[in-house]
BAGU-358864 format. One record per residue (C-alpha): residue number from 1; residue in one letter; y, x, z negated. Coordinates in steps of 0.02 Angstrom, whole numbers. Layout:
# residues N
<pt num="NUM" residuo="a" c2="Y" c1="X" c3="Z"/>
...
END
This chain:
# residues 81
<pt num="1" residuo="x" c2="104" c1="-143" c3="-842"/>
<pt num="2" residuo="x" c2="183" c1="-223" c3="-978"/>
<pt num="3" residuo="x" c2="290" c1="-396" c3="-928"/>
<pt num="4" residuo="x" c2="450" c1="-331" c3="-963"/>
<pt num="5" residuo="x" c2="429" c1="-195" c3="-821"/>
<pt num="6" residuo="x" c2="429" c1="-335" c3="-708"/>
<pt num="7" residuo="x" c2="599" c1="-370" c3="-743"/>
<pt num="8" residuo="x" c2="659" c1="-204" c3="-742"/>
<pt num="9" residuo="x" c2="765" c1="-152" c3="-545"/>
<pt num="10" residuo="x" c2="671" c1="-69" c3="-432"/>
<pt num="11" residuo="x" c2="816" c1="79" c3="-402"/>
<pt num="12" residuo="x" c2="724" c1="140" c3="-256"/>
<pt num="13" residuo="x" c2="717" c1="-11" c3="-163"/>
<pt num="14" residuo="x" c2="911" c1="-70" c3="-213"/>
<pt num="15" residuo="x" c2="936" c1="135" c3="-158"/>
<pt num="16" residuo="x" c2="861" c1="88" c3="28"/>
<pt num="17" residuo="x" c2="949" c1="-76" c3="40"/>
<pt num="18" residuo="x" c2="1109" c1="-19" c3="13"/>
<pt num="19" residuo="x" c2="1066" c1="121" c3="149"/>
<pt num="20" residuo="x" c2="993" c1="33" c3="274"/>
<pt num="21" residuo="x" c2="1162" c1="-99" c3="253"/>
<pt num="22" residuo="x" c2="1296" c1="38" c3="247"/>
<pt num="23" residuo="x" c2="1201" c1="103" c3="426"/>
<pt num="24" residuo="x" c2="1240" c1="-62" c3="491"/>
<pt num="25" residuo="x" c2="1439" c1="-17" c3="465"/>
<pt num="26" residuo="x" c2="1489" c1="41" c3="614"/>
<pt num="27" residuo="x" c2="1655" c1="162" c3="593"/>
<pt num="28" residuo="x" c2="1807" c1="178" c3="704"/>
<pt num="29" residuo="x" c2="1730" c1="333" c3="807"/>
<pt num="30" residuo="x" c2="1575" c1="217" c3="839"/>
<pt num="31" residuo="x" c2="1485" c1="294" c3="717"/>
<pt num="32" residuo="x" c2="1371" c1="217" c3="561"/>
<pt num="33" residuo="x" c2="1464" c1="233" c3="433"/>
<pt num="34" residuo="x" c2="1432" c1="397" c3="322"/>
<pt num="35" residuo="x" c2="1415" c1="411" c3="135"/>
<pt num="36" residuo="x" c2="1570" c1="502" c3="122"/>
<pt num="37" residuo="x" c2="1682" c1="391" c3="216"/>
<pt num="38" residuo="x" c2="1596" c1="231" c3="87"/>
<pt num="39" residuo="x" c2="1638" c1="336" c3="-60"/>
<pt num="40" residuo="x" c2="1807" c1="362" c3="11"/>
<pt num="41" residuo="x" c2="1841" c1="154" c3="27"/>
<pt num="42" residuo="x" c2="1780" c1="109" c3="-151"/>
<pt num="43" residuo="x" c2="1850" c1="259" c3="-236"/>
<pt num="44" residuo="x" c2="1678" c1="339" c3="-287"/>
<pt num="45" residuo="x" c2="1624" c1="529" c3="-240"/>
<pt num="46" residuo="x" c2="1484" c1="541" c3="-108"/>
<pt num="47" residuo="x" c2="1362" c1="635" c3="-217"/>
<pt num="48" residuo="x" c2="1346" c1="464" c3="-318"/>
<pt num="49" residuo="x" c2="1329" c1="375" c3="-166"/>
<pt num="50" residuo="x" c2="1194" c1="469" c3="-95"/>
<pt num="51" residuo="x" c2="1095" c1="454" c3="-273"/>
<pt num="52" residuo="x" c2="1093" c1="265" c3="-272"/>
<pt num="53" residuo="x" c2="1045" c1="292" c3="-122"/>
<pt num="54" residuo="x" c2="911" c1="375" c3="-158"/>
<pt num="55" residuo="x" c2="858" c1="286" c3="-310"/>
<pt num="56" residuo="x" c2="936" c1="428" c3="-440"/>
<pt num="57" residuo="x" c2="1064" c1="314" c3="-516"/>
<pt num="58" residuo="x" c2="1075" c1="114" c3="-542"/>
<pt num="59" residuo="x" c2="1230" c1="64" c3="-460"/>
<pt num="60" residuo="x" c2="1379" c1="7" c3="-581"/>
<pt num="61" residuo="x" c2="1394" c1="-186" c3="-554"/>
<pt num="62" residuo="x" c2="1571" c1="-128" c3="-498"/>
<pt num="63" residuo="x" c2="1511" c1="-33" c3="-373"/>
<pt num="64" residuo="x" c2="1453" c1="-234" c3="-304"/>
<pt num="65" residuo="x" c2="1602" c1="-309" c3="-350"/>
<pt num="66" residuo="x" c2="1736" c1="-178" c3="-239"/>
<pt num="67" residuo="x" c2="1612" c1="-181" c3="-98"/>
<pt num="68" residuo="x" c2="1617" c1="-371" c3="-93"/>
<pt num="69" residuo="x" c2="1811" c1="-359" c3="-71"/>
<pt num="70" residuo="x" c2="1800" c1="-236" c3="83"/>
<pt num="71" residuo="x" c2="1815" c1="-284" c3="277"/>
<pt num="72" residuo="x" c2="1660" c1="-209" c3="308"/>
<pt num="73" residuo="x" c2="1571" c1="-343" c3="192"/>
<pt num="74" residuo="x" c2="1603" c1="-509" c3="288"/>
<pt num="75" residuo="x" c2="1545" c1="-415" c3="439"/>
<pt num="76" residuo="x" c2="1381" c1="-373" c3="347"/>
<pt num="77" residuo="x" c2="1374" c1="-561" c3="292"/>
<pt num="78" residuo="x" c2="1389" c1="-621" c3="441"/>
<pt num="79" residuo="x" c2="1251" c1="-498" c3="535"/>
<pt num="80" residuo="x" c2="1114" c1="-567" c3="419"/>
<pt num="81" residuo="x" c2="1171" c1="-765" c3="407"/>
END
């Protein structure tokens, strides 16, 4: 393995992160919250979410950036403080 592909982002593992943190969203109907309903607050199409979710695509640091401004992020903040 060369010492740049140290340093390249394990899509995979970013993929099951941002999973595992959008199941922690609980929705209105008590639900976790679904791909589709995500997509719907930051204006993306569920077939991209599910492939960074599944390691397909490398999220746009956007994609970061209009999560970070959504209710649903202080409450994940707070869960793992």
């Amino acid at each position: 393995m060369d010492h740049n592909d140290e340093k390249l982002l394990n899509t995979k593992l970013l993929g099951a992160r941002i999973k595992e943190a959008r199941e922690h969203i609980i929705d209105d109907n008590g639900k976790k919250l679904s791909q589709e309903a995500l997509a719907d607050m930051l204006d993306l199409t569920a077939t991209y979410i599910r492939h960074v979710e599944g390691g397909q695509r490398t999220p746009r640091l956007q994609y970061f950036i209009d999560f970070g401004r959504k209710p649903c992020y202080t409450f994940l903040v707070n869960m793992y403080e």
